[in-house]
N, C-alpha and C positions, 0 to 999 in steps of 0.2 A: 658205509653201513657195516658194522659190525657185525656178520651173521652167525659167525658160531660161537661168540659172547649171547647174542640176541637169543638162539636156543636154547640158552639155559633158562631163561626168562618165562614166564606165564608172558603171553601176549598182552592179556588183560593188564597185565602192571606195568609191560612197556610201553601201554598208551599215558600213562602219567607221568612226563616228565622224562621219557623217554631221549637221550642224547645230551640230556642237561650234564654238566660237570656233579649238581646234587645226586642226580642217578646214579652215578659211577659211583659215585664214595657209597651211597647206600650198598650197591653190590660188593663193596671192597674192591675197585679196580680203578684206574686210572685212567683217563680220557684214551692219554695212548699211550698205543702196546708197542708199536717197533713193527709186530708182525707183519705189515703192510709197506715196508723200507723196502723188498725188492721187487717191489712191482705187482705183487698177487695179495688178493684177498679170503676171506674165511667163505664157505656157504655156511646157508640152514643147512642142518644134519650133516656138515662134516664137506670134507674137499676144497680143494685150495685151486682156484683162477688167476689168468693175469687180470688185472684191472678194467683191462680197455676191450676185455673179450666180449662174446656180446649179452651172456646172465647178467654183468653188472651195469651192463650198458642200458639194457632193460629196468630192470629194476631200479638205476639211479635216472631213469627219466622219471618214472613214478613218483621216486621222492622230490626232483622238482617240482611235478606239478603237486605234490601235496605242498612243498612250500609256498608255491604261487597262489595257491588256495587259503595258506596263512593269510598273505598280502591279501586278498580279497574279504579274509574273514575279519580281517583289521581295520578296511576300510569300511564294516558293515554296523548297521545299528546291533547293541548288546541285547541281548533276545531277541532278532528279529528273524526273522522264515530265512530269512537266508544264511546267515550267521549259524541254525541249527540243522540248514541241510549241507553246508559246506561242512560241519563238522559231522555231520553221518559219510560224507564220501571219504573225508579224510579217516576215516577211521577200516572202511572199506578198502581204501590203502594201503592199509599198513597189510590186509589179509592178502592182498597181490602182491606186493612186495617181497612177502614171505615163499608164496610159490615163485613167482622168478628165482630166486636166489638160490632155490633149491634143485640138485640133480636128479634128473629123470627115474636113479635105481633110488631113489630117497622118497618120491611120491609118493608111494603107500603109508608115510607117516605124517602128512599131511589132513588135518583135520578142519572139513569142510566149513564154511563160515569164519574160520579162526586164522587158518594159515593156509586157505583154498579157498579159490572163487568158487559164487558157486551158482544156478540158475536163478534162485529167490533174490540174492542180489542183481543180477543183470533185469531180473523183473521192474523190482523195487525201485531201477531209473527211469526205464521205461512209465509205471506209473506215475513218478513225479511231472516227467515228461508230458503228459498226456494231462496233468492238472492243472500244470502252469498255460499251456498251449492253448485252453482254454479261458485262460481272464485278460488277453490283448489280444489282436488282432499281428497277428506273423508279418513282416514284413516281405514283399514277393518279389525285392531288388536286394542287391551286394547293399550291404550298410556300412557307414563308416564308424569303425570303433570310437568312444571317446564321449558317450553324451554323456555319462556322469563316471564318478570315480569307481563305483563297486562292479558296474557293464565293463568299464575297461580292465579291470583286476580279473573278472571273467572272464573275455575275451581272452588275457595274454594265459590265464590254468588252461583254455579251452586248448588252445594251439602246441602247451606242451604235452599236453595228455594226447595229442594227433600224434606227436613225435614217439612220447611213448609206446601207443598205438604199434607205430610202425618197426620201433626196436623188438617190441613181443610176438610180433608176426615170426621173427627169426630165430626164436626161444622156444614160444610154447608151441606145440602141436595141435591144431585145432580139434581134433577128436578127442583129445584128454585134457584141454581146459579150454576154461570161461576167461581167460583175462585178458583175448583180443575183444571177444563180446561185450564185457564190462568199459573196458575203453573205449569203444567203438558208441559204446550208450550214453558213458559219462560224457565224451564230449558233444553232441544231440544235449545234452542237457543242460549242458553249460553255455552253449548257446542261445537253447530258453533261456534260461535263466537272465542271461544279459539282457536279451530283448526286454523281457518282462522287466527288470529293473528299470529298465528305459526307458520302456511306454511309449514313446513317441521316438522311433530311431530313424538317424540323419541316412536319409537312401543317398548313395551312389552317384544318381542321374540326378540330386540337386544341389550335387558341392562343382 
């Protein structure tokens, strides 16, 4: 992740086409810069890390599960409820991404919804949460992943968003942000989510 190419960027236009080789020639710049040859990379708003420290470790779990959420949004029907809430988290994504990446004396330029989590989002799972829980009946045993393609796509975002999860417990501070909260929702939801794809999921105690 790019982060201090990405700062120059309105947010809004890095959701289009963002990482493509077309995006870079649109800015005038080239896939790659070198700047990342000895080991460190750029933040948001400026400062340089090693790679394997733990903001990018953070933040490049996020961008997995946004890709694993690709792989689900690919496997899903073209307009369908899920196809259009996988692309509202992935896009909630890109707004944690931005705070991870970013250093603690840098957070006052951080703007809320855009490049900060924020409570309305951590809401806004929660109510998905609470609509879907409502049209099947919850399963009240361990399931096993796998009864159709779009639950098992699910399932594997669900578990790296827990990993992410666990890399941001060590990043962000809990009194000055939402992006364990937000994590901590979206996967709760990506679990609905699966179930309810499912309908009917393989319990446990009958494999």
């Amino acid at each position: 992740m790019a982060c201090e190419r990405a700062a120059r960027v309105p947010l809004a236009k890095r959701f289009r086409g963002a990482g493509s080789p077309d995006h870079y020639r649109r800015l005038g710049m080239k896939v790659y810069t070198k700047a990342g040859d000895d080991g460190t990379t750029g933040l948001f708003y400026g400062g340089r890390v090693p790679k394997d420290s733990p903001q990018p470790r953070a933040y490049g779990a996020v961008d997995e599960a946004q890709a694993a959420l690709g792989v689900a949004r690919a496997a899903a029907e073209d307009g369908s409820e899920v196809e259009e809430l996988v692309i509202s988290i992935m896009r909630d994504l890109w707004v944690l991404m931005a705070e991870l990446a970013t250093l603690p004396e840098n957070r006052h330029k951080l703007d809320p919804g855009a490049t900060l989590a924020t409570a309305e989002m951590v809401s806004a799972l929660e109510q998905h949460i609470d609509d879907l829980s409502e049209r099947f009946d919850p399963p009240t045993d361990f399931i096993v992943p796998g009864q159709n393609i779009v639950a098992a796509h699910l399932d594997v975002a669900r578990t790296v968003v827990r990993r992410a999860e666990r890399e941001t417990i060590g990043v962000m501070p809990a009194a000055d942000s939402l992006a364990v909260p937000y994590l901590n929702r979206l996967s709760d939801l990506l679990w609905t989510m699966a179930r309810w794809h499912e309908g009917d999921s393989l319990a446990a105690r009958d494999v």
